[in-house]
C-alpha positions in Angstrom: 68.1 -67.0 56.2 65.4 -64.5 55.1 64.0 -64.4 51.8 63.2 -60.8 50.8 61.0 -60.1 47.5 60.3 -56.9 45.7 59.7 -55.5 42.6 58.0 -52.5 40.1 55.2 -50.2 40.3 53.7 -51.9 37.7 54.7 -55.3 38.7 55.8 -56.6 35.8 59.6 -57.6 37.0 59.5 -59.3 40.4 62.4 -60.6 42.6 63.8 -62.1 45.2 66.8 -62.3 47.2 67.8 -64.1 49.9 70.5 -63.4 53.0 71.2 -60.5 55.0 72.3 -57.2 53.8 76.0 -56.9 53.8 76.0 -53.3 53.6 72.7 -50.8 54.2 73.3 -47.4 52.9 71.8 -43.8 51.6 73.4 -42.8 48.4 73.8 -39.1 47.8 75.5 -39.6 44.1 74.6 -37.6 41.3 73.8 -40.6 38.9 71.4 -42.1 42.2 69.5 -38.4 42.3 69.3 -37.9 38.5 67.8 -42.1 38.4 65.5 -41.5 41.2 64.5 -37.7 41.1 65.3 -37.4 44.8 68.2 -36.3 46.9 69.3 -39.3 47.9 68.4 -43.2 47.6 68.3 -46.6 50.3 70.1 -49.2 49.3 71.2 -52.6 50.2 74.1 -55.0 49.1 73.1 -58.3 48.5 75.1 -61.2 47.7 74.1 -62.0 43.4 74.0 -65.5 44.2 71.3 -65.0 46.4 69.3 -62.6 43.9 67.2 -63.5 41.2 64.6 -62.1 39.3 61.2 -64.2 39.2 59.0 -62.7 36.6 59.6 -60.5 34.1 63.0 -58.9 32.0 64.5 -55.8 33.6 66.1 -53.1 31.2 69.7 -51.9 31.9 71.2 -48.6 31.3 75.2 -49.0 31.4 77.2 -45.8 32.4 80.9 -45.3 34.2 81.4 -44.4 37.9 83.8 -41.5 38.4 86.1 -44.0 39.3 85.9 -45.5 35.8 84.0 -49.1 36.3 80.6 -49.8 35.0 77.8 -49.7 36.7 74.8 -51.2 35.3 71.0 -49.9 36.5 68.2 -52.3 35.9 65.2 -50.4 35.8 61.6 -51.7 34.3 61.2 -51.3 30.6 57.1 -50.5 31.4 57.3 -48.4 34.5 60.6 -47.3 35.0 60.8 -48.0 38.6 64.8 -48.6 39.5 65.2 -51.6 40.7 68.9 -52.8 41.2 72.7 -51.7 40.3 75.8 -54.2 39.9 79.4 -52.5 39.5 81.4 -54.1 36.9 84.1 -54.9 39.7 81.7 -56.4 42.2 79.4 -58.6 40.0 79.0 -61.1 43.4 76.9 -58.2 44.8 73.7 -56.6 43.7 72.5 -52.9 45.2 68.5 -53.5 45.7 66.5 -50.2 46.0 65.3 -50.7 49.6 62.1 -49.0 48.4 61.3 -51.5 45.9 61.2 -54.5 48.7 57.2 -55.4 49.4 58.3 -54.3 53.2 61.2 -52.0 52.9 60.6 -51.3 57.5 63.7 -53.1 58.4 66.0 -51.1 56.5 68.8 -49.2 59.1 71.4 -47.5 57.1 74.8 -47.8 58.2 76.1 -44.9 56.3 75.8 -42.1 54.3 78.1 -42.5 50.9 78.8 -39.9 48.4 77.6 -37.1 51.0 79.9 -34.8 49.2 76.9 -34.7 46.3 74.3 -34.5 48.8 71.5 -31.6 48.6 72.1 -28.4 51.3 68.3 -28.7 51.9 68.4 -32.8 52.5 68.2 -33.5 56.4 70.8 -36.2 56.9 70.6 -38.0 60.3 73.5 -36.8 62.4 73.4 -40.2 64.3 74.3 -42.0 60.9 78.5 -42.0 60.1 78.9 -39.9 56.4 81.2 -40.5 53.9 82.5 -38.0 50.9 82.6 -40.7 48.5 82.6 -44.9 49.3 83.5 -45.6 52.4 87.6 -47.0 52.6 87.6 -50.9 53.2 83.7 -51.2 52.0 84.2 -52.8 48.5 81.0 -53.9 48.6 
C-alpha cells in the first residue's frame, strides 16, 4: 500500500495519505474554478482513514453543493494553497488536490465531472469519459 504525502506552498500543513485512489478525476465545478482560479482541478478520492495531516492546522471554508450537502475545503490559513474537500455525506472519503502531492506524475484521470461548467476555451481530452455533473453510481 503506497503512502502518498503532500502539502502547501508554504509548507506549513503537511499530509499523508495512504491506499490507492478510489476515484481520479478533473473537476470542472464552479466552486473548484472560483477556489483554484483555473478551469478545472485534479483530484483524487482517498479513503479518510487512511489520510491525516502531519504538521500544521488547515483552515476550512464550509459552503453547500447544488445538491444541498456540505462540502468542506481545507485550504492553508498562511498560503492559501487548497489542499483537500470532504462532502458532508461521504465523510469516509477525502478529495486531495493531486497538485498538492510532492509527486503528483501518477495521476490518470478517469473522468471528467461537472463538464457542464467547464470553460469553451479548456481543452478536455477526448480519450477521457465526461460527465455533466457526478457521474451515476460514483458516490465517492
Amino acid at each position: 500500500m503506497p503512502t502518498r504525502t503532500g502539502g502547501c506552498l508554504c509548507g506549513a500543513v503537511r499530509y499523508e495519505s495512504g491506499g490507492e485512489p478510489r476515484f481520479s478525476l478533473l473537476c470542472h465545478c464552479r466552486d473548484c474554478q472560483r477556489q483554484s482560479g483555473a478551469p478545472h482541478i485534479a483530484a483524487v478520492r482517498m479513503s479518510a482513514a487512511d489520510f491525516r495531516i502531519m504538521r500544521g492546522t488547515p483552515r476550512h471554508y464550509v459552503t453547500k453543493s447544488d445538491s444541498g450537502n456540505e462540502v468542506t475545503r481545507a485550504f492553508c490559513g498562511s498560503c492559501g494553497t487548497a489542499l483537500y474537500v470532504q462532502v458532508s455525506t461521504r465523510l469516509d472519503i477525502v478529495g486531495v488536490r493531486v497538485c498538492t502531492l510532492d509527486d503528483p506524475t501518477w495521476f490518470r484521470p478517469e473522468a471528467h465531472v461537472f463538464a457542464k461548467s467547464a470553460q469553451p476555451w479548456d481543452c478536455l481530452d477526448p480519450a477521457v469519459p465526461r460527465f455533466e455533473t457526478y457521474p451515476v453510481g460514483k458516490s465517492y
